[in-house]
C-alpha positions as CSV (number, residue, x, y, z in Angstrom):
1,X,0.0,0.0,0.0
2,X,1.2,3.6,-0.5
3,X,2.2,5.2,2.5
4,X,0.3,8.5,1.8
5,X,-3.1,6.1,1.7
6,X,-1.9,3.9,4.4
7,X,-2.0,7.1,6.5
8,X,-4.8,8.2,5.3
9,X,-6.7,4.7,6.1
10,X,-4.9,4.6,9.7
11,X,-6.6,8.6,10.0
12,X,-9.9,7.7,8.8
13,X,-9.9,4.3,11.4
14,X,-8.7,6.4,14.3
15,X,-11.6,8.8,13.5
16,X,-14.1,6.6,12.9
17,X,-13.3,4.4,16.3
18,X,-13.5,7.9,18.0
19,X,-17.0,8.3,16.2
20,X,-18.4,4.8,17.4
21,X,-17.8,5.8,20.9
22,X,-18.7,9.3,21.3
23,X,-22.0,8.9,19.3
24,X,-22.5,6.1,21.6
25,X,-21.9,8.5,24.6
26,X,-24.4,11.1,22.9
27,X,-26.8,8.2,22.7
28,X,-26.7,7.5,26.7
29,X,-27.1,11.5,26.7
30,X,-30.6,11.1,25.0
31,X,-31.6,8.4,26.8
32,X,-30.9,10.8,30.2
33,X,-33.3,13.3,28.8
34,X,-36.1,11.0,27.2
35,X,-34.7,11.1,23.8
36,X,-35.5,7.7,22.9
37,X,-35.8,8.5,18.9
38,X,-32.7,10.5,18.6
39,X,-30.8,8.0,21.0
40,X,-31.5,5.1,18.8
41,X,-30.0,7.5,15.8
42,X,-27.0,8.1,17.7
43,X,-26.6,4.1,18.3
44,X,-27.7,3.3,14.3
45,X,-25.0,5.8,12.9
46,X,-22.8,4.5,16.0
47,X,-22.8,1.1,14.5
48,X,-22.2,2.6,10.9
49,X,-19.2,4.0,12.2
50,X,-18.4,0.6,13.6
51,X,-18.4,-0.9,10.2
52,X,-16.3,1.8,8.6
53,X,-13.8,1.1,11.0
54,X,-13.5,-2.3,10.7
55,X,-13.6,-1.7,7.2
56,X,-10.5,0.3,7.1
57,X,-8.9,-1.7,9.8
58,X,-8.9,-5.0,7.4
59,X,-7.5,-2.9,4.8
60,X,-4.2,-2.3,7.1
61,X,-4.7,-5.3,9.2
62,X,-1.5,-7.0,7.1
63,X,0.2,-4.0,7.6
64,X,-0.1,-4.0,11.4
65,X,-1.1,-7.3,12.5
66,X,2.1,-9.3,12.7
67,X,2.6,-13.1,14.5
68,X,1.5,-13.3,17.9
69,X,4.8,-13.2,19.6
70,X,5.5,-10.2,17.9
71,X,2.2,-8.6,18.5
72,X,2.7,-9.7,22.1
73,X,6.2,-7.7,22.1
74,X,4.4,-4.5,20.3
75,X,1.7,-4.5,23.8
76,X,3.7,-5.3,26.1
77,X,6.2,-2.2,24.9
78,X,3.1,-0.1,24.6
79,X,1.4,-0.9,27.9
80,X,5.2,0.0,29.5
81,X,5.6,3.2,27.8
82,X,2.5,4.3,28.3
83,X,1.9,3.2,31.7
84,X,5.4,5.0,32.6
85,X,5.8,8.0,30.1
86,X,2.5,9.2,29.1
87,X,-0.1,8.8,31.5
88,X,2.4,10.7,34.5
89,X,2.8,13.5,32.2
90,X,-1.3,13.7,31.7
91,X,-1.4,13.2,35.7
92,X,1.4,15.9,36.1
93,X,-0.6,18.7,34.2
94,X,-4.2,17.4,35.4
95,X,-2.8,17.6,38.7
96,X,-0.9,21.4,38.3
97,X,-4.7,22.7,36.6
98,X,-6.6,21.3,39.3
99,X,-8.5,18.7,37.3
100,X,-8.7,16.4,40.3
101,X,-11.4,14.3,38.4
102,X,-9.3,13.7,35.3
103,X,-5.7,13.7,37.4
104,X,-7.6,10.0,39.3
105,X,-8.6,8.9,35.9
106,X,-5.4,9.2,34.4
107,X,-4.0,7.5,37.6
108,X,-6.3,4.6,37.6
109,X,-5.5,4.1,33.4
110,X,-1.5,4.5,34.4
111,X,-1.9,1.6,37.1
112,X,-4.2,-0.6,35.4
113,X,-1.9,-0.4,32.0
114,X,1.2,-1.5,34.4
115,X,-0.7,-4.8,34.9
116,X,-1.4,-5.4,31.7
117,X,1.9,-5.0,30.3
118,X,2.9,-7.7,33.3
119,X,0.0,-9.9,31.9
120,X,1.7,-9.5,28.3
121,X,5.2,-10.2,30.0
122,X,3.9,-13.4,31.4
123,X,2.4,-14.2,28.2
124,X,5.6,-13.7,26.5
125,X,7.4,-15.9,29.3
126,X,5.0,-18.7,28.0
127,X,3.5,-18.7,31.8
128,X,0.0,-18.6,30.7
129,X,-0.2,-20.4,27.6
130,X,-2.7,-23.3,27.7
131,X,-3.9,-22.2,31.5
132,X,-5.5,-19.2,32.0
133,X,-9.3,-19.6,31.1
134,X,-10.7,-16.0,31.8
135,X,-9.8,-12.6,32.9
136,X,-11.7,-10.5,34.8
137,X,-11.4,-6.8,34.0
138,X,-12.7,-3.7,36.3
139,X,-15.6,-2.1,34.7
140,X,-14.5,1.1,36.4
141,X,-10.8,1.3,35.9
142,X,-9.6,-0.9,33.1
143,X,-7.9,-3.5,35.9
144,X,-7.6,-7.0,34.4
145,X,-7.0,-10.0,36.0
146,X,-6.6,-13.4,35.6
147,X,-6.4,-14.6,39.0
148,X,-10.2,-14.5,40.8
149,X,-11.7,-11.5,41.5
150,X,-10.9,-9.9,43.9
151,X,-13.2,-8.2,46.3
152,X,-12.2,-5.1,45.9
153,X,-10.4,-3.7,43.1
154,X,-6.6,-3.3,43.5
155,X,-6.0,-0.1,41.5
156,X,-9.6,2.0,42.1
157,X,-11.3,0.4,45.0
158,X,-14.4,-1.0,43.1
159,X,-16.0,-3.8,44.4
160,X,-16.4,-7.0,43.0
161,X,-19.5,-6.7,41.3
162,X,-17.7,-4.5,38.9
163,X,-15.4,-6.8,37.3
164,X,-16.9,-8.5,34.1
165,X,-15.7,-12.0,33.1
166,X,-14.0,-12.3,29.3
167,X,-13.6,-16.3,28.7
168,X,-12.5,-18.1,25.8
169,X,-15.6,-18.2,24.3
């Protein structure tokens, strides 16, 4: 693929995933204030914007989507770098503006990416193939586990009805 197109495809996916998600959050909006018409618009064009991404994310999927081992390497560099360079520069300045609501958002995303990128270490390390048979990720904070739940949440507090099981099927 071109590289002028391939970034123009990686733009228009980025865009369109934002899209899905922030139509869906307009959609909630209606429903707050009795919207029901307009909310189910949001959600329709939500899910059109769904299929555009996907669309343009099997276009570069080749271009991206390497072996597993490698694509284990690629998260488990991300989760580290982001975990430990970006979100303690978005806490820094949340914190120096006062945005104490966004400064414990950030904080709970920088603590629950430092697990993951342990989870993708271990999976690296070959210490979960073949055992782990679901994880249980914090509906509030991102957390994931793969342990048992725990009764309350290790990065934001939330207790254990929060965590929602993913399984292999």
């Amino acid at each position: 693929m071109q590289p002028k197109t391939k970034d123009n495809i990686l733009k228009a996916f980025i865009g369109e995933a934002k899209a899905y998600f922030r139509l869906l959050a307009y959609a909630e909006k209606a429903d707050e204030e009795e919207v029901p018409q307009v909310a189910l618009l949001f959600r329709a064009i939500a899910e059109a914007e769904r299929v555009h991404a996907t669309r343009q994310m099997n276009l570069i999927k080749d271009l991206i989507v390497k072996d597993t081992d490698t694509n284990l390497e690629k998260s488990f560099q991300r989760e580290k770098s982001v975990s430990e360079n970006e979100y303690p520069e978005f806490l820094r300045i949340a914190e120096e503006e006062g945005e104490t609501v966004a400064a414990l958002a950030f904080s709970h995303a920088r603590d629950a990416e430092g697990f993951h990128a342990k989870l993708y270490e271990r999976a690296i390390m070959n210490v979960i193939k073949d055992t782990v048979k679901e994880y249980y990720v914090c509906q509030v904070c991102g957390y994931v586990t793969d342990k048992r739940i725990p009764k309350k949440c290790p990065v934001c507090g939330a207790p254990e009805e929060m965590f929602k099981t993913i399984d292999l099927h």
